[in-house]
VODRENLO-441719 format. One line per field, with one value per residue (C-alpha): residue number from 1; residue in one letter; x, y, z. Coordinates in pm, 1 decimal, decimal comma, always signed. Layout:
! residues N
n	[NUM;...]
res	[a;...]
c1	[X;...]
c2	[Y;...]
c3	[Z;...]
This chain:
! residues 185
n	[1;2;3;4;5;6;7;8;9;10;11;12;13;14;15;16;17;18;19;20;21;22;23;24;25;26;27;28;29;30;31;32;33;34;35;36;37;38;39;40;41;42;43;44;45;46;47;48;49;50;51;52;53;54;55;56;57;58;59;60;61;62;63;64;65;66;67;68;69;70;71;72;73;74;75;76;77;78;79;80;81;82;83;84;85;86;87;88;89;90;91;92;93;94;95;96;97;98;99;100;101;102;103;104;105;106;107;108;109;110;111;112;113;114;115;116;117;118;119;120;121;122;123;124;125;126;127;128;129;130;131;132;133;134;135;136;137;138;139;140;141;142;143;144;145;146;147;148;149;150;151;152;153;154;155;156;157;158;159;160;161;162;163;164;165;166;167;168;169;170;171;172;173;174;175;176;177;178;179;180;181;182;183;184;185]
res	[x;x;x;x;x;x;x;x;x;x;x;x;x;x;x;x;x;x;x;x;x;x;x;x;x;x;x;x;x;x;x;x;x;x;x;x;x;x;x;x;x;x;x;x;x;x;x;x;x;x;x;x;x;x;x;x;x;x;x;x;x;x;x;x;x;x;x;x;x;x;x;x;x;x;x;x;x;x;x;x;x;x;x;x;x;x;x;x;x;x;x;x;x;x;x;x;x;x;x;x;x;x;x;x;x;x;x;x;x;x;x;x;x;x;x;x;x;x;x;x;x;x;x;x;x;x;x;x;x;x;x;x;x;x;x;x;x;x;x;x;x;x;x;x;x;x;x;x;x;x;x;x;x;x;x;x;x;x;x;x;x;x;x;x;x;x;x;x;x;x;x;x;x;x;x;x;x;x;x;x;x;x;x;x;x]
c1	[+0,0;+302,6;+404,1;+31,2;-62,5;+269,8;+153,9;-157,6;+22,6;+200,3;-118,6;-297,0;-32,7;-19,8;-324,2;-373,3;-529,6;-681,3;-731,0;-351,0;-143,9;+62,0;+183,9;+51,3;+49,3;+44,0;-163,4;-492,0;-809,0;-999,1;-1150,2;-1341,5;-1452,0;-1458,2;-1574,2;-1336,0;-1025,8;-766,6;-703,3;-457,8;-207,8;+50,7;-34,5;+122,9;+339,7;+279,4;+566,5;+638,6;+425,5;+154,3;-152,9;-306,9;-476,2;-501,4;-749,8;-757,3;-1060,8;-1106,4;-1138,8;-1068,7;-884,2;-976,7;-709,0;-785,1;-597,6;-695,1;-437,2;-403,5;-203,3;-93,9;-426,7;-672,3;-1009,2;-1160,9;-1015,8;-1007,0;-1149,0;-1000,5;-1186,0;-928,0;-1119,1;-925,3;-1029,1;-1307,4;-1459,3;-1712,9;-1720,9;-1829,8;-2098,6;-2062,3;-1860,5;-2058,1;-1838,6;-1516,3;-1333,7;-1435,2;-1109,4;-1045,9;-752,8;-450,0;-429,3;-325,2;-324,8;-241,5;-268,3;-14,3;-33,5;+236,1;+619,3;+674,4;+488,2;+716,2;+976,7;+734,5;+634,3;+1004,7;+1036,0;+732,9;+847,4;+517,5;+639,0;+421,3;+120,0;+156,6;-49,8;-63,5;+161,0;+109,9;+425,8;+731,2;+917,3;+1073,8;+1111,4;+1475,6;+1393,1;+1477,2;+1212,2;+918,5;+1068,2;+1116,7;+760,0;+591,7;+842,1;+718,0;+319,7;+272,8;+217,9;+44,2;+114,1;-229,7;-143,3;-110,8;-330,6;-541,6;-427,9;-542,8;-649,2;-949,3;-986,4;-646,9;-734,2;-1030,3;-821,6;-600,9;-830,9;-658,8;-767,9;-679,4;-584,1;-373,0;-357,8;-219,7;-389,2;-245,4;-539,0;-533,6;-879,4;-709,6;-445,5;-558,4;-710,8;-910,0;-1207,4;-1203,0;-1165,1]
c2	[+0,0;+235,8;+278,3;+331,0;+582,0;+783,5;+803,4;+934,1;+1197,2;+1308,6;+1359,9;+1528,9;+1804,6;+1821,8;+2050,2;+2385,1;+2698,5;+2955,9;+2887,2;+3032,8;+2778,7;+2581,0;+2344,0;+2235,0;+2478,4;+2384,1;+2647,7;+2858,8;+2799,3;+2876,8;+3279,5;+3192,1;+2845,9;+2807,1;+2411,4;+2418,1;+2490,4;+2221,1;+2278,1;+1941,6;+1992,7;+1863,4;+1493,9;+1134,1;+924,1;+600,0;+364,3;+128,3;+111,4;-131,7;-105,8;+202,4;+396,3;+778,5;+926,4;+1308,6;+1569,1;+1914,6;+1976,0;+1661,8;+1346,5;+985,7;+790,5;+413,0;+238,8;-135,0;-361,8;-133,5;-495,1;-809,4;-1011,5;-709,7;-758,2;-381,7;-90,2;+283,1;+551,2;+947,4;+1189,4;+1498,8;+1811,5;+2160,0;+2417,4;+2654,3;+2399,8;+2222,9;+1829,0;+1554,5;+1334,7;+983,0;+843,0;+789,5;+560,7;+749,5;+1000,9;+1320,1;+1543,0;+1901,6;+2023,8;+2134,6;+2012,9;+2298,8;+2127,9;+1743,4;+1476,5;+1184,4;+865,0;+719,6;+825,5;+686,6;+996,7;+1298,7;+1277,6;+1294,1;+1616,5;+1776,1;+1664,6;+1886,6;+2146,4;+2124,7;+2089,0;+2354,2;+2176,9;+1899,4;+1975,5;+1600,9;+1308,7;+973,6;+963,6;+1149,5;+871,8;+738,9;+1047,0;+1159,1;+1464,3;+1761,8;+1968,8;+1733,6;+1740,7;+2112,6;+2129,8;+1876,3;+2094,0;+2408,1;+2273,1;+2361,6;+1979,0;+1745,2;+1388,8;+1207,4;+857,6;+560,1;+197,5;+162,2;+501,2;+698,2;+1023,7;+1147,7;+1428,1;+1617,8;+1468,3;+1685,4;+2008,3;+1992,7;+2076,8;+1918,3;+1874,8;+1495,9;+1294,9;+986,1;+638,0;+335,7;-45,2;-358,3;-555,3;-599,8;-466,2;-408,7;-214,5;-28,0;+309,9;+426,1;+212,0;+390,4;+750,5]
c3	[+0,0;+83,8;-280,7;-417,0;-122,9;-200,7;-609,7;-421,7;-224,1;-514,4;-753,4;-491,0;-490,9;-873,4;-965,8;-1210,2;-1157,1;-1412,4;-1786,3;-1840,1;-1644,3;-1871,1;-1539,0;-1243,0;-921,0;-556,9;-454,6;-534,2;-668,5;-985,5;-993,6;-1314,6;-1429,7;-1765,9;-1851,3;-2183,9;-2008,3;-1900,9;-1542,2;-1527,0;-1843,1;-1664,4;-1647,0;-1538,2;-1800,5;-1649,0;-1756,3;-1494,6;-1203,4;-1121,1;-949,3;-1011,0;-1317,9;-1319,4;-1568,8;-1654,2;-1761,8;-1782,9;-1402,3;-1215,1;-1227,1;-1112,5;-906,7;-902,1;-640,8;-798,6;-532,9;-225,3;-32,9;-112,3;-123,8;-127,0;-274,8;-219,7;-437,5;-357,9;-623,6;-540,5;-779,5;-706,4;-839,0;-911,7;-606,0;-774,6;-983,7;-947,8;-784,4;-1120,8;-1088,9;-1174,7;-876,0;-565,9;-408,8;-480,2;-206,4;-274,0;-264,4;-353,0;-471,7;-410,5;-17,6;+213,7;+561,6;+521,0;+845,4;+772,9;+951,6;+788,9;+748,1;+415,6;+316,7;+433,2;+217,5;-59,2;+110,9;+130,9;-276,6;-405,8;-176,9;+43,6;+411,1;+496,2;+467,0;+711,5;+978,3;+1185,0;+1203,7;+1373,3;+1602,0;+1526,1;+1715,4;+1406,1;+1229,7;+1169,0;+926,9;+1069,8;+876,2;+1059,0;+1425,9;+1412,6;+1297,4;+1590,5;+1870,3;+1739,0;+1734,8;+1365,5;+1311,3;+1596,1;+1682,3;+1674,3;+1736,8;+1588,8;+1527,4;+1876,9;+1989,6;+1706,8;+1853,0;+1621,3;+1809,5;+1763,0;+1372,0;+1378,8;+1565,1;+1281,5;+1030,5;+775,2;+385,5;+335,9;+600,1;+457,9;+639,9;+531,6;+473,4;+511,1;+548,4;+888,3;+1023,7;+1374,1;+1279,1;+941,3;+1047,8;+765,5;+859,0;+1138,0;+984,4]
């Protein structure tokens, strides 16, 4: 799941804004809609991964997560729509997520350095445990209180989830319904 969930970090940062951008931004929202403009020109070239399938429109893109873990038989659908634009009909099973994320919950570490690559530290606004986190960037960030520790597996602490106010909150799933704490979210 680590490696699909990451792909899903990563896509959720990559979103336009306005009918002039030529690339991706991470920040801002559309002032004008206009339903012929491309809001995701920059898109995926998907060469060697497995797993997944990312289709693009106008406004929003579909992320298919079709083998979260080994021996999964449930799939994840993530319809990420540009900020200012409006949500597509058609999925009512999928995660509903506007984008780009602002203030992002992680309840995994194999997500931060994700965050550091696309530049976007400054949105992480929860972490599970920063007991195993050597990256100077996140421990500054929990000692400071910009980012919260909200627990992890039994101790999950929804509550300081909620505080946070975050935009996307991403978990992880192994399979294991006693451990895996998006059920539970």
């Amino acid at each position: 799941m680590t490696y699909y969930t990451t792909v899903v970090v990563l896509l959720l940062t990559l979103s336009t804004a306005g009918t002039a951008q030529t690339t991706n931004i991470l920040s801002g929202s559309v002032a004008s809609y206009n339903q012929s403009t491309d809001y995701f020109p920059d898109q995926l070239d998907i060469r060697h991964a497995r797993g997944f399938a990312v289709t693009y429109h106008h406004n929003y893109k579909v992320v298919r997560v079709l083998n979260p873990w080994k021996g999964a038989t449930e799939t994840f659908t993530y319809v990420l729509t540009q900020k200012g634009t409006p949500q597509p009909d058609g999925y009512p099973d999928a995660q509903q997520i506007t984008v780009p994320i602002e203030r992002f919950v992680s309840l995994s570490t194999t997500y931060l350095p994700h965050l550091e690559a696309i530049g976007a530290q400054e949105s992480l606004v929860g972490l599970a445990t920063a007991s195993f986190v050597y990256a100077d960037w996140v421990r500054k960030r929990v000692a400071s209180g910009k980012t919260v520790e909200t627990g992890t597996d039994g101790g999950l602490n929804r509550e300081a989830i909620v505080a946070a106010e975050p935009d996307l909150v991403m978990s992880y799933g192994s399979g294991n319904p006693s451990s895996d704490p998006h059920p539970k979210l």
